[in-house]
C-alpha positions in Angstrom: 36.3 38.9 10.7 35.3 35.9 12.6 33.5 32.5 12.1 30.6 33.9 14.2 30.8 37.4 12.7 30.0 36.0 9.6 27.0 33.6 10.5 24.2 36.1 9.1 26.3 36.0 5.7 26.9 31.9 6.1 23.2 31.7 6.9 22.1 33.0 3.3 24.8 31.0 1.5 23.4 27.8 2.8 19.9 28.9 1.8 21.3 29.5 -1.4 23.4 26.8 -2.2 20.2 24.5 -1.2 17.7 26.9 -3.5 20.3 26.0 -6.7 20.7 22.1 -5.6 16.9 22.1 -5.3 16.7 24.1 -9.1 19.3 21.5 -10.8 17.1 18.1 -9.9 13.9 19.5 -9.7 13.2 18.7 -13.1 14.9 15.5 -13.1 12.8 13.7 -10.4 10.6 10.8 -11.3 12.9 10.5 -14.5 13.8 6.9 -15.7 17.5 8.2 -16.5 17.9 10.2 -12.5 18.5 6.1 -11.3 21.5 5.7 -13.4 24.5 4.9 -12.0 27.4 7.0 -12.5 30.2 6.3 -10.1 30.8 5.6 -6.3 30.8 8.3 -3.5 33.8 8.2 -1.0 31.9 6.7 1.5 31.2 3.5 -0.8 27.2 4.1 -1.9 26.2 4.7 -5.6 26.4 8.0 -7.2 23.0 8.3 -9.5 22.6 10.4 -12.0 20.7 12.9 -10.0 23.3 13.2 -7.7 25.6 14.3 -10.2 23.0 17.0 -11.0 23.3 18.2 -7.4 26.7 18.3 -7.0 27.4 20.3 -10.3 25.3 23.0 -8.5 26.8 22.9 -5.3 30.3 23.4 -6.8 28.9 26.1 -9.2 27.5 27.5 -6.0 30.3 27.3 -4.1 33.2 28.6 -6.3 31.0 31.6 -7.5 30.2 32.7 -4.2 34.5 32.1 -3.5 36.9 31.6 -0.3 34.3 28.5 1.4 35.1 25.0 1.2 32.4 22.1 1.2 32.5 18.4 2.2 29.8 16.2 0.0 28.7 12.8 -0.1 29.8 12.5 -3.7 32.9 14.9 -4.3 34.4 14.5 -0.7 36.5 17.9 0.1 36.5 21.0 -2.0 38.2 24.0 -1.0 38.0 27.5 -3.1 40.2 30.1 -2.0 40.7 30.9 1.9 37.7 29.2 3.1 35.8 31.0 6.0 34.0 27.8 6.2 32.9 24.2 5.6 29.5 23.3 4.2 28.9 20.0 4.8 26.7 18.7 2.2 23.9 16.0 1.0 22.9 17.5 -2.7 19.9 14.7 -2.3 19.5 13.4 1.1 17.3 10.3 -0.2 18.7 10.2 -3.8 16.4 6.9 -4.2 12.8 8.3 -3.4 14.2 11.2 -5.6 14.6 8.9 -8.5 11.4 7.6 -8.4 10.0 11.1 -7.8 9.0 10.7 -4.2 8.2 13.5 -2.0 11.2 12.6 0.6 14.1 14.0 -0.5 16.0 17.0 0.5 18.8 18.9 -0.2 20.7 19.3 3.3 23.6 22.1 4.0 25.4 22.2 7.7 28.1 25.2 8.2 31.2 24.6 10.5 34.2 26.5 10.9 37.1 26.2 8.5 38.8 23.1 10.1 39.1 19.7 9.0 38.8 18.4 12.8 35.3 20.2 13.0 32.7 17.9 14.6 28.9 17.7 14.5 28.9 20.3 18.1 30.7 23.1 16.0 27.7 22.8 13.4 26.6 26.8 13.6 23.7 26.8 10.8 21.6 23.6 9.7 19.2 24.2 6.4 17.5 21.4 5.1 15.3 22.4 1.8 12.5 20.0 0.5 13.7 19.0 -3.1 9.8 18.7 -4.4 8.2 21.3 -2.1 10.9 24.0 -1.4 9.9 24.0 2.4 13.2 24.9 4.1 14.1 24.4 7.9 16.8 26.6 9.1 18.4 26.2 12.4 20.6 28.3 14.3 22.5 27.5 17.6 21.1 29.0 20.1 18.8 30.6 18.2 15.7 28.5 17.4 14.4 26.4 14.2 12.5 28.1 11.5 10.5 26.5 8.3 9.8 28.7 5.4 7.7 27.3 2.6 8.6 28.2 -1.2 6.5 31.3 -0.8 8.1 33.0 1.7 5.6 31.9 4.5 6.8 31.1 8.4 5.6 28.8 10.7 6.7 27.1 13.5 8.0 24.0 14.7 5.0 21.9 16.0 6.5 18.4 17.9 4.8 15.9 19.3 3.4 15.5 22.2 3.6 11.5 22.4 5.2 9.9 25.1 3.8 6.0 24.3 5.5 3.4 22.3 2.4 1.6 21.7 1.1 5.4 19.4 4.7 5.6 18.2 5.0 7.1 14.7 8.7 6.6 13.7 10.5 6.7 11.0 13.6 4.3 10.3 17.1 3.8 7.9 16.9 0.2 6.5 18.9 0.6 3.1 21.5 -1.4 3.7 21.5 -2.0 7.1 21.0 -5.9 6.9 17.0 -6.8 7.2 16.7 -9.2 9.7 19.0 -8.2 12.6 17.1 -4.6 12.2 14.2 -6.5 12.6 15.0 -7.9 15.9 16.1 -4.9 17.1 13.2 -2.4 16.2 10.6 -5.5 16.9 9.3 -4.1 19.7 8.6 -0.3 18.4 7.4 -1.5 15.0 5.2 -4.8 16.5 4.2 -3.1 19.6 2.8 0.3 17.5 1.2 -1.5 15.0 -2.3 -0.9 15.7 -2.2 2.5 17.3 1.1 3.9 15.7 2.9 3.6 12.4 6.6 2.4 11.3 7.8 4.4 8.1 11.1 3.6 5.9 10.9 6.9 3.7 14.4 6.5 2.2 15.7 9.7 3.6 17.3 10.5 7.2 16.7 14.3 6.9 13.4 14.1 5.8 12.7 12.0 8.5 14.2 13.8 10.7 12.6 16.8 10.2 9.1 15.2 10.1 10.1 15.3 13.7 10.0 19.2 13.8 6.6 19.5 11.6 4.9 16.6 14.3 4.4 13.8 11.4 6.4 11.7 13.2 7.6 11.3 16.9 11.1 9.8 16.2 13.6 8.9 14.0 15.9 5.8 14.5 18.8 4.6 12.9 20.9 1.9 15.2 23.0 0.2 12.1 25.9 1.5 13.8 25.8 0.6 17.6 24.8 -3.0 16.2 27.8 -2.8 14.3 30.0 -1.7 17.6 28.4 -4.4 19.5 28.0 -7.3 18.0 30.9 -7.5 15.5 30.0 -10.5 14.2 27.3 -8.4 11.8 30.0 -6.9 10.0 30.2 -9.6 6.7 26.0 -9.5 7.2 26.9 -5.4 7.0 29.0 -5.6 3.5 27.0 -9.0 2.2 24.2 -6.4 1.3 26.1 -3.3 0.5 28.5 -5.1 -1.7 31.1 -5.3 -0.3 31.5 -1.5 1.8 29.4 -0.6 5.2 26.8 1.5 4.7 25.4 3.6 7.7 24.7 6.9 8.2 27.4 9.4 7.8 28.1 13.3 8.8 26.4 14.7 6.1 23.3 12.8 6.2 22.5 14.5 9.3 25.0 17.2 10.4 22.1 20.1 9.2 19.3 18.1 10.4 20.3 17.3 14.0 20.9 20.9 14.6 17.5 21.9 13.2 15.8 18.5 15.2 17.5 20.2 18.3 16.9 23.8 18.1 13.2 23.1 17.6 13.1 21.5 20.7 13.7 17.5 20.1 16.6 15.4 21.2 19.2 13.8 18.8 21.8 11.4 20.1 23.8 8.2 18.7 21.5 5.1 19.5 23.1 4.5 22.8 22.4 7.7 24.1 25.6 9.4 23.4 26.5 12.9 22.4 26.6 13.3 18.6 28.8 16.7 19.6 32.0 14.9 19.2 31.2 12.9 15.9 33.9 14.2 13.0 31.9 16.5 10.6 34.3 16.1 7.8 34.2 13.0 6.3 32.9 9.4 5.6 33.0 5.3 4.7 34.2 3.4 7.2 35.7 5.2 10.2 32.6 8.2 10.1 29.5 5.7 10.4 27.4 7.0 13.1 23.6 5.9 14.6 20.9 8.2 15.3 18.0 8.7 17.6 15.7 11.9 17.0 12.8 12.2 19.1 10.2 15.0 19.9 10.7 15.1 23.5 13.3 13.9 26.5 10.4 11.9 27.9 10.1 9.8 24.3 13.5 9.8 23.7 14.7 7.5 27.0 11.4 5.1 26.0 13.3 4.6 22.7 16.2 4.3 23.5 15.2 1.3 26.2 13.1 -0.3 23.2 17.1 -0.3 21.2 18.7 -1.8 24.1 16.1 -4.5 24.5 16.3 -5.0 20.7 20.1 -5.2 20.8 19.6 -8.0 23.6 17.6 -10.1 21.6 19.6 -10.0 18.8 22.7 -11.0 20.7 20.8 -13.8 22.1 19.6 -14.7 18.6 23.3 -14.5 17.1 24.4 -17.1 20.2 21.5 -19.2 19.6 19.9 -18.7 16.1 16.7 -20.6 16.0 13.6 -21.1 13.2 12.7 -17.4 12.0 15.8 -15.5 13.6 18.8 -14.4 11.8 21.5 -16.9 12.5 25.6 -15.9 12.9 26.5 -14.5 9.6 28.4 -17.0 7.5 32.1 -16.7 7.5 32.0 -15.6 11.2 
């Protein structure tokens, strides 16, 4: 049978695989002991303890179910069997606001076919489950976004209909991504909205993301990356405050969302513009870092992107010639 022959049957693993993630840390969130470190993920950010609760799921999951292979932020590559396919897999897509019990957190699951070189444009099935709420988006190429709360109920995607940068609502990835170059570079969206439209950090890319689909916010931003590519001289800034590794977003943080973000009827690219299609699905650390720009509409998405590449100006102006209250060339450079 092949890959797509099999995408009804893929579909309900996902869900599943998400429902038991979401059943293993539900308990634990908002728990002193779900902060505790426990070890170091392949792509260089702290496992906490309630990571390790997700991933013991996942891998029960998985090997029960038999002949699948999964890719997770914590456990890298696991294969059972003859995989049919890949799950690529955040247990807790924004393990911090889990910890501290936080409503934005998710357990996120993308399906690929079984092939190492997969990329984010071979992502068939997206499902993205809300770790407190059990609200679950579930996307389907070519076939349309659904959300399904925890009792069965369907509703649809409802985006946006903003087109101004002065009403934006967006949502943004700060954790270390070095504070004041990201500063200069989302000045102008976060300044320029801040009377009429709101700036959130909610500690989670896919709940972000998906805030998109549900209309809370108009976009999602995430340029660590492209500031890294173009201005290289960020990159000790980039490992000064993630001790030592770089820390952006990687496949898994958004391989389901993106799918879902696009099938509802927003646009995801990298923060230039570019096609995320071509973006390695399995893997991370340094190699697999990757920016993001979601957006409820085309319309929105080119005003964003312009705001990024006026931001990225000013901050390679302000790296030439640092000056009082701009971030000067980091040290060492």
């Amino acid at each position: 049978m092949t890959f797509a022959a099999r995408l009804d049957d893929l579909e309900a693993v996902a869900i599943a695989a998400a429902g038991e993630m979401r059943a293993a840390v539900l308990p634990a969130l908002g728990r002193a002991n779900a902060r505790v470190a426990v070890g170091v993920a392949p792509g260089g950010d702290v496992t906490m303890a309630i990571d390790e609760l997700a991933e013991d799921a996942l891998e029960r999951a998985v090997e029960r179910t038999g002949n699948l292979a999964y890719y997770s932020e914590d456990r890298g590559l696991v294969e059972f069997g003859a995989p049919r396919a890949i799950l690529i897999v955040d247990p807790v897509d924004g393990t911090r606001p889990a910890a501290a019990g936080f409503e934005a957190c998710c357990a996120s699951v993308a399906v690929v076919p079984p092939d190492h070189s997969a990329t984010l444009g071979d992502v068939a099935i997206g499902v993205v489950q809300e770790l407190r709420s059990g609200t679950t988006f579930i996307g389907r190429r070519g076939a349309g976004t659904r959300m399904v709360d925890a009792g069965g109920t369907s509703r649809s995607a409802s985006l946006s209909s903003n087109h101004a940068l002065q009403a934006l609502f967006v949502g943004a990835s700060n954790r270390a991504r070095p504070l004041v170059p990201l500063a200069i570079v989302l000045e102008e969206m976060v300044d320029g909205a801040a009377m009429q439209g709101g700036y959130f950090e909610l500690g989670s890319a896919t709940f972000a993301m998906t805030r998109v689909v549900t209309g809370q916010l108009d976009a999602y931003v995430d340029p660590g990356h492209r500031m890294l590519c173009e201005l290289p001289l960020l990159e000790s800034e980039f490992r000064r405050v993630a001790g030592g590794t770089i820390a952006t977003n990687f496949p898994y943080d958004v391989a389901a969302a993106t799918l879902v973000v696009a099938e509802a009827g927003g646009m995801v690219t990298d923060a230039a513009g570019g096609s995320l299609d071509p973006v390695p699905a399995v893997g991370s650390g340094e190699g697999f870092g990757l920016s993001v720009v979601a957006t409820a509409s085309a319309a929105l998405h080119e005003a964003v992107l312009g705001a990024i590449d006026r931001g990225i100006q000013r901050l390679r102006a302000t790296l030439q010639t640092p000056g009082p209250g701009r971030a000067a060339s980091p040290a060492g450079a």
